[in-house]
N, CA, C and O atoms as a Maestro MAE file, in Angstrom:
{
 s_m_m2io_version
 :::
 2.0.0
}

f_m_ct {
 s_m_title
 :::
 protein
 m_atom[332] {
  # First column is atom index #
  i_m_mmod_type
  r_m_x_coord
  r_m_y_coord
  r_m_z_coord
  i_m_residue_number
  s_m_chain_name
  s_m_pdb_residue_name
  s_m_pdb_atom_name
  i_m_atomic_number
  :::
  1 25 109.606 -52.950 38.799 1 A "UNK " " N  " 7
  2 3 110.420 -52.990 40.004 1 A "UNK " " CA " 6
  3 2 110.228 -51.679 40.746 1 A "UNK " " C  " 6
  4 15 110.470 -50.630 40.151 1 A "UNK " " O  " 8
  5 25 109.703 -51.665 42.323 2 A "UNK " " N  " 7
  6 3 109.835 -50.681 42.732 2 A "UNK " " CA " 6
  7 2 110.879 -49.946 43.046 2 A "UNK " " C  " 6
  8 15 111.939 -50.569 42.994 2 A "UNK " " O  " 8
  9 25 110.983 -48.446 43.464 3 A "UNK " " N  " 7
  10 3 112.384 -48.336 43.906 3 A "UNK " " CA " 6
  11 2 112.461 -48.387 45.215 3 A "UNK " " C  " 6
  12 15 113.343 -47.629 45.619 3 A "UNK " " O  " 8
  13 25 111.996 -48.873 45.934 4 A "UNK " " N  " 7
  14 3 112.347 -49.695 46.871 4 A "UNK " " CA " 6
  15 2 113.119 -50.599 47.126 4 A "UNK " " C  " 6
  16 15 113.773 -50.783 48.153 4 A "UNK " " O  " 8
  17 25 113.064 -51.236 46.130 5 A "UNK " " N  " 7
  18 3 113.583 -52.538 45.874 5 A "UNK " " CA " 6
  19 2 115.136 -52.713 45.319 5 A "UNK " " C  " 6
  20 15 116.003 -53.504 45.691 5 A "UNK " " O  " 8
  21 25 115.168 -51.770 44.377 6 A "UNK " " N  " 7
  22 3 116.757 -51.210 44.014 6 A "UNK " " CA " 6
  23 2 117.566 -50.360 44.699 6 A "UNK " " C  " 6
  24 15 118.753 -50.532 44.974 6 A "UNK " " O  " 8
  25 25 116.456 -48.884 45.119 7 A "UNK " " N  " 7
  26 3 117.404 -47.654 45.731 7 A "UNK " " CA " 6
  27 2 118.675 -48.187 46.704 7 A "UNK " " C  " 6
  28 15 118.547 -49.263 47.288 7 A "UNK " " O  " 8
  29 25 119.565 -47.610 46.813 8 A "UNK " " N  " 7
  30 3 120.369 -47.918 48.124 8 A "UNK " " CA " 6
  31 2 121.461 -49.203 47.169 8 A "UNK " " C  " 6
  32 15 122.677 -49.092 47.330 8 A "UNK " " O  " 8
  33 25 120.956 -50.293 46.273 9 A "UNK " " N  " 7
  34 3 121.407 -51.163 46.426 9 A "UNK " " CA " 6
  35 2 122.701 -50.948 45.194 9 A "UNK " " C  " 6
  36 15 122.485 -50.153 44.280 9 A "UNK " " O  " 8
  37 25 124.089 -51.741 45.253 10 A "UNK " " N  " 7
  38 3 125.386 -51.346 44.244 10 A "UNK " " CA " 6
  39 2 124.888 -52.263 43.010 10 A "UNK " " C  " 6
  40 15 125.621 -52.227 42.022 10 A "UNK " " O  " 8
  41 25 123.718 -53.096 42.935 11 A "UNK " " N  " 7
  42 3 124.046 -53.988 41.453 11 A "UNK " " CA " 6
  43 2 123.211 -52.871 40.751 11 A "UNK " " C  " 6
  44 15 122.877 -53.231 39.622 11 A "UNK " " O  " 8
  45 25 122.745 -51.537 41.107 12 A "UNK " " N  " 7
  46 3 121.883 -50.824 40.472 12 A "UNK " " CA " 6
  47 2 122.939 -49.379 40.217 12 A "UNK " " C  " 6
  48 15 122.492 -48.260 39.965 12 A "UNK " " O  " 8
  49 25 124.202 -49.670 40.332 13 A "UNK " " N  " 7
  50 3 124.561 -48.500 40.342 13 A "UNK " " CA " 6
  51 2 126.626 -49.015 39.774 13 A "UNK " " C  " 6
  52 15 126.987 -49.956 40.481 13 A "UNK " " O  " 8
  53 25 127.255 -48.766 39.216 14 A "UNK " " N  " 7
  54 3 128.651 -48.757 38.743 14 A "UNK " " CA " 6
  55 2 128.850 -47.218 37.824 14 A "UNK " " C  " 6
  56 15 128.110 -46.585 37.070 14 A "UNK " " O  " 8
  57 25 130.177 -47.035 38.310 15 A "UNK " " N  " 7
  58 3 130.749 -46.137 37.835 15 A "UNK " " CA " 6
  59 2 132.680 -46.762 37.232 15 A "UNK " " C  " 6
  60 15 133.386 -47.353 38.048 15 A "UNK " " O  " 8
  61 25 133.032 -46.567 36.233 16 A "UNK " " N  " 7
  62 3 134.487 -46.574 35.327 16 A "UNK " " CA " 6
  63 2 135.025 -45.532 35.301 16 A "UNK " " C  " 6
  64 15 134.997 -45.119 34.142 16 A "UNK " " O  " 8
  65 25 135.648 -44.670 36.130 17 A "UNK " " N  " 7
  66 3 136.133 -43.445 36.213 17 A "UNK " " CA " 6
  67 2 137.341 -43.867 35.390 17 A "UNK " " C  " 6
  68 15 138.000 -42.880 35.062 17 A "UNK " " O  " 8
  69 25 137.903 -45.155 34.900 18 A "UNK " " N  " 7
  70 3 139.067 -45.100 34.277 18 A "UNK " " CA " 6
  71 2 138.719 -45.514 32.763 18 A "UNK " " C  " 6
  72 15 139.489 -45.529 31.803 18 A "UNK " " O  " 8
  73 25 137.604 -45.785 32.799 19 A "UNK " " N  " 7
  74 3 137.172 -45.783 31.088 19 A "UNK " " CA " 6
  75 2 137.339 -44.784 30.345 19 A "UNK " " C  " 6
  76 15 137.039 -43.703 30.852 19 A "UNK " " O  " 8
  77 25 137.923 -44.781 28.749 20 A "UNK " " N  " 7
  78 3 138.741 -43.764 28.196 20 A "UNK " " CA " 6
  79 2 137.632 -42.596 27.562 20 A "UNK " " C  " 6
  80 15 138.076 -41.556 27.075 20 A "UNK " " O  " 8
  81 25 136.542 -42.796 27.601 21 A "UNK " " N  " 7
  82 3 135.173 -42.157 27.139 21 A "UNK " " CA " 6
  83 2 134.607 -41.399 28.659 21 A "UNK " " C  " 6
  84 15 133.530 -40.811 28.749 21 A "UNK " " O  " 8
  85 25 135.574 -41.567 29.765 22 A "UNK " " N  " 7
  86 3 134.480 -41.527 30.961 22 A "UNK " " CA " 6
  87 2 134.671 -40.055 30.887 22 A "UNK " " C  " 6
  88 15 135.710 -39.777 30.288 22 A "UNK " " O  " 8
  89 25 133.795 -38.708 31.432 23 A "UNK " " N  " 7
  90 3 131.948 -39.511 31.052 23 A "UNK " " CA " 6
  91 2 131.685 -39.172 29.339 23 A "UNK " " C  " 6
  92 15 132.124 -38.282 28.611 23 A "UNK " " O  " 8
  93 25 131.006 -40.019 29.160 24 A "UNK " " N  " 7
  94 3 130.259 -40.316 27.735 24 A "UNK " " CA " 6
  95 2 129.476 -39.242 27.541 24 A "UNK " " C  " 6
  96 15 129.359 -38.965 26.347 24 A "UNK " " O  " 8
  97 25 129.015 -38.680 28.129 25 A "UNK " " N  " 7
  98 3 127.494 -37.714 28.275 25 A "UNK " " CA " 6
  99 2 128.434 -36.733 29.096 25 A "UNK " " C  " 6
  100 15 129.533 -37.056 29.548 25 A "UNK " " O  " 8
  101 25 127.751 -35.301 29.240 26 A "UNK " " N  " 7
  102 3 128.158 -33.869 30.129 26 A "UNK " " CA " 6
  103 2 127.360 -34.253 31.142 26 A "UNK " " C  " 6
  104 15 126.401 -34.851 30.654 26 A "UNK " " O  " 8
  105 25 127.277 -34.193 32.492 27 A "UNK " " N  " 7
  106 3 126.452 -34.249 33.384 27 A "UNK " " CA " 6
  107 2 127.543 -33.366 34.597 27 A "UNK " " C  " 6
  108 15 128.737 -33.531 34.843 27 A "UNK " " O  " 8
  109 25 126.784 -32.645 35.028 28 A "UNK " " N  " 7
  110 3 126.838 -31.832 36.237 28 A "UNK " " CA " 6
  111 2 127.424 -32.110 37.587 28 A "UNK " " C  " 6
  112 15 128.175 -31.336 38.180 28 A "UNK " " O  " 8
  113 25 127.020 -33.279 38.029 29 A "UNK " " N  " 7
  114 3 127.544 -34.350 38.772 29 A "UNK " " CA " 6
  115 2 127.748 -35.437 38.397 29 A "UNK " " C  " 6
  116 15 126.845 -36.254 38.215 29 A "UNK " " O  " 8
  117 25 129.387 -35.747 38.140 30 A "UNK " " N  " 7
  118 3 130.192 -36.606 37.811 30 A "UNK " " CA " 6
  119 2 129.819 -37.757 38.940 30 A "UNK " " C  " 6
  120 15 129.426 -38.864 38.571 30 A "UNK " " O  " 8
  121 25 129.975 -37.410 40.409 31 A "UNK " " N  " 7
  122 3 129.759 -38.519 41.048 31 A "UNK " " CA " 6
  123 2 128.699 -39.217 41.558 31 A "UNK " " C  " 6
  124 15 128.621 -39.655 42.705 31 A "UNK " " O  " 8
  125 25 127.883 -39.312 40.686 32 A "UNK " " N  " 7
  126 3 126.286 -39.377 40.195 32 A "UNK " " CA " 6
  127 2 126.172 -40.611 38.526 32 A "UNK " " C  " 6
  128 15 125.245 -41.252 38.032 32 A "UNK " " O  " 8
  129 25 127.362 -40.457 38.229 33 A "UNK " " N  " 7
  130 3 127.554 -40.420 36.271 33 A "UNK " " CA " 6
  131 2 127.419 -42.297 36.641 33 A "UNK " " C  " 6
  132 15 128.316 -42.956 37.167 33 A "UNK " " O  " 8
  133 25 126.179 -42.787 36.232 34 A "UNK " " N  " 7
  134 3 125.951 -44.480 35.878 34 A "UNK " " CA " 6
  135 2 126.407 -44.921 35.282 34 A "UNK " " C  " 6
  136 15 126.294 -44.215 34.279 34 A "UNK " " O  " 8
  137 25 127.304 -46.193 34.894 35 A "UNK " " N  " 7
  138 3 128.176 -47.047 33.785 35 A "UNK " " CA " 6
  139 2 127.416 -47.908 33.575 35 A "UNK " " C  " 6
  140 15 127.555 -48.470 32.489 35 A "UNK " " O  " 8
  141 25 126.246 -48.413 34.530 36 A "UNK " " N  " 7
  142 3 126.280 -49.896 33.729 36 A "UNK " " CA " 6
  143 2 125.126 -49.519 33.049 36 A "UNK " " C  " 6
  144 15 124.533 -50.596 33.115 36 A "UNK " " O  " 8
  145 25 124.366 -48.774 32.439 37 A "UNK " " N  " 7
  146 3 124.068 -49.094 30.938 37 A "UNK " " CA " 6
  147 2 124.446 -48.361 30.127 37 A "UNK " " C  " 6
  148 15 123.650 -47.612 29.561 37 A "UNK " " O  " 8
  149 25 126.101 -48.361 29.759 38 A "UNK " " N  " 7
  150 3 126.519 -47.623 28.948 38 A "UNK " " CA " 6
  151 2 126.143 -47.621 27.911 38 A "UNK " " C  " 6
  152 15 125.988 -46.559 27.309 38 A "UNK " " O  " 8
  153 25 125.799 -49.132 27.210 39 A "UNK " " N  " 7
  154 3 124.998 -48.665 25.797 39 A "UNK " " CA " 6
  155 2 123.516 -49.192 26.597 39 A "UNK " " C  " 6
  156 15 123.205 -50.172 27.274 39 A "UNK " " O  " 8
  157 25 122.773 -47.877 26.073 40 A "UNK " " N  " 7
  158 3 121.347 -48.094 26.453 40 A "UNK " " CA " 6
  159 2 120.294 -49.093 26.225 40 A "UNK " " C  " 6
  160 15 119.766 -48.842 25.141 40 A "UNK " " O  " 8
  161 25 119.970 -49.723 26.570 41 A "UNK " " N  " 7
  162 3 119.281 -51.120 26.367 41 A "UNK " " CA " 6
  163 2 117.749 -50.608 25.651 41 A "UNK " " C  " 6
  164 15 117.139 -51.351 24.882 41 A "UNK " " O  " 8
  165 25 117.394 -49.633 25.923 42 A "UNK " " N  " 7
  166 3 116.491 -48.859 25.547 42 A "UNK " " CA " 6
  167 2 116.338 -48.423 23.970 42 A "UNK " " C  " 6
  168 15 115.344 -48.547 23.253 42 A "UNK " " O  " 8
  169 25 117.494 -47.931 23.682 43 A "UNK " " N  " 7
  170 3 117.877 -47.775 22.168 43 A "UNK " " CA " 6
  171 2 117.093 -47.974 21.121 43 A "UNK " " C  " 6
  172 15 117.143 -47.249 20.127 43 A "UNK " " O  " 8
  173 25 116.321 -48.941 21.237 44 A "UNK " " N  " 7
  174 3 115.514 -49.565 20.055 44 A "UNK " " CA " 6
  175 2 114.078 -49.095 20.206 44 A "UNK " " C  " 6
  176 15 113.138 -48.944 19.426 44 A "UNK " " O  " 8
  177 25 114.284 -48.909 21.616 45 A "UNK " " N  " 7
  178 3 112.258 -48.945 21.864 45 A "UNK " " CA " 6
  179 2 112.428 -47.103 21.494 45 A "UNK " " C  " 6
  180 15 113.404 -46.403 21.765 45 A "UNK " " O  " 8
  181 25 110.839 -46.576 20.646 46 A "UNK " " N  " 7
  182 3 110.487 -45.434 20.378 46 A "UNK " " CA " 6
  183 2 110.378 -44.617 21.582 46 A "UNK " " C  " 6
  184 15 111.042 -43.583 21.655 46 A "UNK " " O  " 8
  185 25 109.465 -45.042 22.711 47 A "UNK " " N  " 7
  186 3 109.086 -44.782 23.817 47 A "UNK " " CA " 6
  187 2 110.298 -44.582 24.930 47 A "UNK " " C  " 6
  188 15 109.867 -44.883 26.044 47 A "UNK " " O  " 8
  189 25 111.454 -44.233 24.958 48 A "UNK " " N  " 7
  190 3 112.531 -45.092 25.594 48 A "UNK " " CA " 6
  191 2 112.613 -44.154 26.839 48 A "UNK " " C  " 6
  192 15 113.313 -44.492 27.794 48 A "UNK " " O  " 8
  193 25 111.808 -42.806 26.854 49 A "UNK " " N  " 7
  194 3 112.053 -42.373 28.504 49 A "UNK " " CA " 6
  195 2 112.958 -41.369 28.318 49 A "UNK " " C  " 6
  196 15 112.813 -40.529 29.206 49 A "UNK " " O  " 8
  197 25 114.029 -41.022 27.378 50 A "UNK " " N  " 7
  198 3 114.958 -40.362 27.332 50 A "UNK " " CA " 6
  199 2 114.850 -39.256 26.297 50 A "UNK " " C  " 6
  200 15 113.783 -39.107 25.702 50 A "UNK " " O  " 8
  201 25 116.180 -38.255 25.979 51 A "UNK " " N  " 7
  202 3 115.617 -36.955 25.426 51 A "UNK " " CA " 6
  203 2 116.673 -37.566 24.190 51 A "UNK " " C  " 6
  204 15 117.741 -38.169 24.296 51 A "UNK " " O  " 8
  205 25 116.040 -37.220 23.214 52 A "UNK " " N  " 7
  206 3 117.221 -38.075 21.440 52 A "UNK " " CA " 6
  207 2 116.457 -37.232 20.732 52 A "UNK " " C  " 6
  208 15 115.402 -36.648 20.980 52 A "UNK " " O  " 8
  209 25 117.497 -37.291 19.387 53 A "UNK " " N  " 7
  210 3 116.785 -36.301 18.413 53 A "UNK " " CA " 6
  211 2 116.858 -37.009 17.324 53 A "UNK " " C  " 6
  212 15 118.025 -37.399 17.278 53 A "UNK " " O  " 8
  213 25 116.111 -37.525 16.135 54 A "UNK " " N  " 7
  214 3 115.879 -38.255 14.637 54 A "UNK " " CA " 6
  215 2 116.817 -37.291 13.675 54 A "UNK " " C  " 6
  216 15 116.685 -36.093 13.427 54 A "UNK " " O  " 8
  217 25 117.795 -38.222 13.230 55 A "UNK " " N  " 7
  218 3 118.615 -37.900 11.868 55 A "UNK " " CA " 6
  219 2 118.030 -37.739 11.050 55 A "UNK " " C  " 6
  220 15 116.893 -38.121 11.328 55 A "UNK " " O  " 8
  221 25 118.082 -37.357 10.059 56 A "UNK " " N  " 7
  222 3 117.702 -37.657 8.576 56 A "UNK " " CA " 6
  223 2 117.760 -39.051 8.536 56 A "UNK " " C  " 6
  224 15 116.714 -39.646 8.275 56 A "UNK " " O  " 8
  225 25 118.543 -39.538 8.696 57 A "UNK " " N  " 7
  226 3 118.670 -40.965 8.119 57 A "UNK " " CA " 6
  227 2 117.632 -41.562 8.924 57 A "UNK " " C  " 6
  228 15 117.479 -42.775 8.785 57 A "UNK " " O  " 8
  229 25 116.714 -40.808 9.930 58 A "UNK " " N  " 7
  230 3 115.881 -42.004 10.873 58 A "UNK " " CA " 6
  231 2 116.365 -42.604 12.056 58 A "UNK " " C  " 6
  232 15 115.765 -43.138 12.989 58 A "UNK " " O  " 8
  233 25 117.738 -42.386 11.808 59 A "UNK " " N  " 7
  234 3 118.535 -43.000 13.465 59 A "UNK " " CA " 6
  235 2 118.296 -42.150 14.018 59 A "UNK " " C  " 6
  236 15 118.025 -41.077 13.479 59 A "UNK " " O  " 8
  237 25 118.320 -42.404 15.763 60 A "UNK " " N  " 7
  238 3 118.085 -41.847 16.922 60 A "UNK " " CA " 6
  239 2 119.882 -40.962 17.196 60 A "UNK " " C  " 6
  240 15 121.038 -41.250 16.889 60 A "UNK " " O  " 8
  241 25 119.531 -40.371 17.574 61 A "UNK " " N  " 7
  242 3 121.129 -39.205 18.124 61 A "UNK " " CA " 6
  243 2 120.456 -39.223 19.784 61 A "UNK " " C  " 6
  244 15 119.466 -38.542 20.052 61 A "UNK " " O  " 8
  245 25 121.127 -40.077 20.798 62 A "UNK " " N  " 7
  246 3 121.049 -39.706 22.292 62 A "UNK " " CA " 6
  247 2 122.286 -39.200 22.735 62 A "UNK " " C  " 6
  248 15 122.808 -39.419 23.828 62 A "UNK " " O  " 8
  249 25 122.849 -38.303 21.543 63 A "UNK " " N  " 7
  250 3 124.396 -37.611 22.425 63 A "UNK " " CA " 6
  251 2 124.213 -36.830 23.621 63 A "UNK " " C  " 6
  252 15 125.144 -36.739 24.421 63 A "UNK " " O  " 8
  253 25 122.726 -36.056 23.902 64 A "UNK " " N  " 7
  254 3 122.584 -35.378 24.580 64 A "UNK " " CA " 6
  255 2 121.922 -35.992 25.809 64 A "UNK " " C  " 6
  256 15 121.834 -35.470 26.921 64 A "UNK " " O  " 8
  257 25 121.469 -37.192 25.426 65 A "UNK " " N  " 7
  258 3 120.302 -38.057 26.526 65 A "UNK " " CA " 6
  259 2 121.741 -38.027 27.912 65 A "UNK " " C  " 6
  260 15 122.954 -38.149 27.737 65 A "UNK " " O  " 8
  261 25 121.047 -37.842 29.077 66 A "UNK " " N  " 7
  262 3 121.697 -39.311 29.945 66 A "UNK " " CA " 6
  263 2 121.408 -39.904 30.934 66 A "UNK " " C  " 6
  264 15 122.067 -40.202 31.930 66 A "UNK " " O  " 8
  265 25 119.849 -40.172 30.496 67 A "UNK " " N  " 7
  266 3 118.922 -40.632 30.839 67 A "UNK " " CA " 6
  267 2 119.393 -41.839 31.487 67 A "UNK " " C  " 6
  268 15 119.311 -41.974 32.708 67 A "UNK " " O  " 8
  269 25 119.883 -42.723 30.721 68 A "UNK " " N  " 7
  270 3 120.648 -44.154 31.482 68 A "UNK " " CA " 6
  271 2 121.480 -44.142 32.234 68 A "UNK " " C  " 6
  272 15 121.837 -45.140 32.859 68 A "UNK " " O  " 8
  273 25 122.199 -42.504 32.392 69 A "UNK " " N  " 7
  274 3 123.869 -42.293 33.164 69 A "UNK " " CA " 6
  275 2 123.062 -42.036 34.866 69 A "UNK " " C  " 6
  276 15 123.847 -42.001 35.814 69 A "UNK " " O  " 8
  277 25 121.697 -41.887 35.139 70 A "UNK " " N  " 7
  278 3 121.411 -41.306 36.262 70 A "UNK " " CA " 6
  279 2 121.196 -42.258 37.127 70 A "UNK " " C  " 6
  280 15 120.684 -43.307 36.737 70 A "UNK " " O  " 8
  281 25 121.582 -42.054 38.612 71 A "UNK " " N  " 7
  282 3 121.018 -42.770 39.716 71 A "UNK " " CA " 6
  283 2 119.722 -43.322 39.439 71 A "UNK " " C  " 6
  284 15 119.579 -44.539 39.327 71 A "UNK " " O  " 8
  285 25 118.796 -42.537 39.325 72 A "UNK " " N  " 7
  286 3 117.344 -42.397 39.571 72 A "UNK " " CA " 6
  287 2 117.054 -43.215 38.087 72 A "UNK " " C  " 6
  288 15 116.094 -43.980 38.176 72 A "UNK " " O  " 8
  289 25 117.295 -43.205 37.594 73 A "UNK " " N  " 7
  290 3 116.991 -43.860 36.404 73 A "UNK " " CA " 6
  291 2 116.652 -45.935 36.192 73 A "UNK " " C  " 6
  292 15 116.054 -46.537 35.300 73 A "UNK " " O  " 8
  293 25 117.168 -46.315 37.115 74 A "UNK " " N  " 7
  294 3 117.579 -47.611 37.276 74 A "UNK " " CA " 6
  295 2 115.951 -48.300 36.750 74 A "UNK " " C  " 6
  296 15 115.489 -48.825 35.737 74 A "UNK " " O  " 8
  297 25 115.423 -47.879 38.272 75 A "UNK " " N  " 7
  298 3 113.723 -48.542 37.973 75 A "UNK " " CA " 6
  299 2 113.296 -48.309 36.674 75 A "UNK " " C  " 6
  300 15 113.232 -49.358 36.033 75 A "UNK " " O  " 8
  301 25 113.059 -47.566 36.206 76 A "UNK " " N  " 7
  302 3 112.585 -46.975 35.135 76 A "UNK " " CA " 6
  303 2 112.726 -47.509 34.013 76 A "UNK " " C  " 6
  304 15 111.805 -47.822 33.259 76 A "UNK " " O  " 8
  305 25 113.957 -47.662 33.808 77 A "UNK " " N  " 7
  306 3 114.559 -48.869 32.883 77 A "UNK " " CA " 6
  307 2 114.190 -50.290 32.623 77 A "UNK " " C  " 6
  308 15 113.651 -50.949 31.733 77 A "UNK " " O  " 8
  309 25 114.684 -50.454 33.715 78 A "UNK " " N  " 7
  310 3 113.980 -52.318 34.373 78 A "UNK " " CA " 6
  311 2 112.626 -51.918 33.716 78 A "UNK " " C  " 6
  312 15 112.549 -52.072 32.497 78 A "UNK " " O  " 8
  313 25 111.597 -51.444 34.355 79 A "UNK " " N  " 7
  314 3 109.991 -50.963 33.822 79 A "UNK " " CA " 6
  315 2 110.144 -51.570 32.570 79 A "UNK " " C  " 6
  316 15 109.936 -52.724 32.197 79 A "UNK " " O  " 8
  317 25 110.699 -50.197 31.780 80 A "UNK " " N  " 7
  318 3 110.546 -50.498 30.365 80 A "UNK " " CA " 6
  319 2 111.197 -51.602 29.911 80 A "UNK " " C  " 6
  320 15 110.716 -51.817 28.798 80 A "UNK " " O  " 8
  321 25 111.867 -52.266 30.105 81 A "UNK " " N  " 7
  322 3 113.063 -53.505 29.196 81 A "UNK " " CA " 6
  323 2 111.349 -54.602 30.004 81 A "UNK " " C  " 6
  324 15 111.779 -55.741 29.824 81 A "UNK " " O  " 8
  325 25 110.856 -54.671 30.232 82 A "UNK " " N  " 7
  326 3 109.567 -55.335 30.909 82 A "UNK " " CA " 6
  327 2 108.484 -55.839 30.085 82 A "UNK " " C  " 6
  328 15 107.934 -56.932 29.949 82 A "UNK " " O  " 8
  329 25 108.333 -54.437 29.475 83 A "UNK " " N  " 7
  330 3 106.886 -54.293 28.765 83 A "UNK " " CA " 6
  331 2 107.606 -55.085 27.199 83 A "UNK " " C  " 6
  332 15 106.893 -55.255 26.209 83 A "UNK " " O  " 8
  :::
 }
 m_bond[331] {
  # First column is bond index #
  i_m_from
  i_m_to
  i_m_order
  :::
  1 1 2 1
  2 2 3 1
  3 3 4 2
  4 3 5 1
  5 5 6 1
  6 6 7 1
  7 7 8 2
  8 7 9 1
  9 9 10 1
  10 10 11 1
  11 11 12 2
  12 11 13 1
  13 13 14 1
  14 14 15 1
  15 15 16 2
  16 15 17 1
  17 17 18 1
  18 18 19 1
  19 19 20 2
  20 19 21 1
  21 21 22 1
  22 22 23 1
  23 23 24 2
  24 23 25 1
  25 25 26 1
  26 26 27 1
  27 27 28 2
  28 27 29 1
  29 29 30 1
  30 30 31 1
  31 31 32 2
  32 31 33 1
  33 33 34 1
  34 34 35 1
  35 35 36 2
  36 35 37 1
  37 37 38 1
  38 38 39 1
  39 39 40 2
  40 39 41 1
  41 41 42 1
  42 42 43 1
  43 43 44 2
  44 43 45 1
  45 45 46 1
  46 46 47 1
  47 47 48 2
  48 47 49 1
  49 49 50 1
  50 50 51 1
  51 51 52 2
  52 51 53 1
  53 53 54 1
  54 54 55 1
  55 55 56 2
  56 55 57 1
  57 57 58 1
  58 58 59 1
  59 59 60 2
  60 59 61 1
  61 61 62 1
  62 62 63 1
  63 63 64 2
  64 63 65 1
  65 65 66 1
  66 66 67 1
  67 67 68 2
  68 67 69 1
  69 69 70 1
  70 70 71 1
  71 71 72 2
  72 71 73 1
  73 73 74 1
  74 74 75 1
  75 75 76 2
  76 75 77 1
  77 77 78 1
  78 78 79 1
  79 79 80 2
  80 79 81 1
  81 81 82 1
  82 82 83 1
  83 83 84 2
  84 83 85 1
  85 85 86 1
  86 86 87 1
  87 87 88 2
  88 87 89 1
  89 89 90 1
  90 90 91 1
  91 91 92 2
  92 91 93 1
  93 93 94 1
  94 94 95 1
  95 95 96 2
  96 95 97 1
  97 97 98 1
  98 98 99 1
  99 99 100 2
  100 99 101 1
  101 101 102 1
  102 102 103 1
  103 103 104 2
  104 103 105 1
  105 105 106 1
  106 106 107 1
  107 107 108 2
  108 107 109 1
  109 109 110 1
  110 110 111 1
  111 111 112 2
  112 111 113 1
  113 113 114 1
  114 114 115 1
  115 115 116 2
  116 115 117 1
  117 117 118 1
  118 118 119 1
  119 119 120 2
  120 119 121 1
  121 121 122 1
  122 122 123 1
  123 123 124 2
  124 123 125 1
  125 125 126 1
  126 126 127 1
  127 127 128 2
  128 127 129 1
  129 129 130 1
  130 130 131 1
  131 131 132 2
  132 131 133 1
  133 133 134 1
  134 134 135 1
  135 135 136 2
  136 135 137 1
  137 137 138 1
  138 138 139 1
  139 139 140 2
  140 139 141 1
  141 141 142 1
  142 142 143 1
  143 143 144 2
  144 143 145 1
  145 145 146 1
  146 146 147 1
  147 147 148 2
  148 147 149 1
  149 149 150 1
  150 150 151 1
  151 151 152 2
  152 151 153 1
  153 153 154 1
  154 154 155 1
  155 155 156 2
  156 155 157 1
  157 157 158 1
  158 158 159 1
  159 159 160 2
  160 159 161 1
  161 161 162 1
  162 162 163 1
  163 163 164 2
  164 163 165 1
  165 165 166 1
  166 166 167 1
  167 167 168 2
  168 167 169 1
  169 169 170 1
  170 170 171 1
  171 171 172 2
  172 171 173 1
  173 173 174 1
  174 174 175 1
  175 175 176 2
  176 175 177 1
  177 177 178 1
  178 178 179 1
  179 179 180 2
  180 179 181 1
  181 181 182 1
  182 182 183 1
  183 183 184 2
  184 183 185 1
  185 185 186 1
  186 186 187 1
  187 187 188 2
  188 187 189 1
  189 189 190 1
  190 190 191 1
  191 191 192 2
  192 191 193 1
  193 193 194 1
  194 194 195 1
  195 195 196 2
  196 195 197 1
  197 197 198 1
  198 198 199 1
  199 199 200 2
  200 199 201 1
  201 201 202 1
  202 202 203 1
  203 203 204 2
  204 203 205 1
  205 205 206 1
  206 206 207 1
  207 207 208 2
  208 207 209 1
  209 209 210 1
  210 210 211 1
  211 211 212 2
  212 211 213 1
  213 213 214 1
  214 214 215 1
  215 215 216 2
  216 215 217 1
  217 217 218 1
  218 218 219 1
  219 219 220 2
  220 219 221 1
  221 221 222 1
  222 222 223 1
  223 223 224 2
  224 223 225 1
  225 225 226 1
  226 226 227 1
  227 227 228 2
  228 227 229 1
  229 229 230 1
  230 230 231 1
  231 231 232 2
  232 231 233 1
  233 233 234 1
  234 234 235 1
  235 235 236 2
  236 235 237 1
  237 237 238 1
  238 238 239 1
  239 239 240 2
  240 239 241 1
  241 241 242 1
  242 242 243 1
  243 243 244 2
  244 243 245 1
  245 245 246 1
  246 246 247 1
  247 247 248 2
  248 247 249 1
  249 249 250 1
  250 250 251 1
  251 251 252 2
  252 251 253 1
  253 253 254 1
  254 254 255 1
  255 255 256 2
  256 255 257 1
  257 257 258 1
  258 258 259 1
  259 259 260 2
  260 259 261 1
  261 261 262 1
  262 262 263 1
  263 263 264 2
  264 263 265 1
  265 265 266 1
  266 266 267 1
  267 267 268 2
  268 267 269 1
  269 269 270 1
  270 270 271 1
  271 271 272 2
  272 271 273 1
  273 273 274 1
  274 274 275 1
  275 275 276 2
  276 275 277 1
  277 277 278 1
  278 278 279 1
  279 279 280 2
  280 279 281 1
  281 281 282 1
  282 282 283 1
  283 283 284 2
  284 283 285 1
  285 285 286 1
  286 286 287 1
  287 287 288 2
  288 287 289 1
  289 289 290 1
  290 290 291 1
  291 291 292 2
  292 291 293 1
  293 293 294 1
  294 294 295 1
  295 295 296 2
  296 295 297 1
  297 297 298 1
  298 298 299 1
  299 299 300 2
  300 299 301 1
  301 301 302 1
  302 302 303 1
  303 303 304 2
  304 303 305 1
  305 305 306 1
  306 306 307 1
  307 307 308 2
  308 307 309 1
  309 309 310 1
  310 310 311 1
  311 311 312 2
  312 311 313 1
  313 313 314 1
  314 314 315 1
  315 315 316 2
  316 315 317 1
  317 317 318 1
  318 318 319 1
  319 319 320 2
  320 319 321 1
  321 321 322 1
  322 322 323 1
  323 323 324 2
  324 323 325 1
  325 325 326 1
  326 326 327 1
  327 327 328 2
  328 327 329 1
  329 329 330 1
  330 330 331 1
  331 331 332 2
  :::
 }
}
């Protein structure tokens, strides 16, 4: 999907300022902070675009990612959930 095709548009963009976690992630600009992929759809794929760090146990830690919380992020996503 280009961003053409999304930029500008609201089904690419929600914010829950009254959700009890809101924001999930630290980000700089709050009114910027993305909801709708709060859990990352990405999660599973190795490749996922975002910054995570491997447990011991092998699970992924994206406490620090918020890669999915960004405007700009939308296309990118779509991309990958693609392949």
């Amino acid at each position: 999907m280009h961003q053409i095709d999304w930029q500008n548009k609201h089904f690419a963009f929600f914010q829950n300022t009254a959700c009890e976690y809101f924001p999930c992630h630290p980000m700089s600009a709050r009114g910027d902070f993305n909801c709708l992929f709060c859990f990352c759809p990405l999660y599973c794929k190795q490749d996922c675009g975002g910054h995570f760090t491997l447990l011991q146990n092998g699970k992924k830690d994206c406490s620090a990612c918020v890669f999915p919380h960004t405007r700009e992020s939308y296309g990118m996503i779509m991309q990958k959930l693609g392949e």
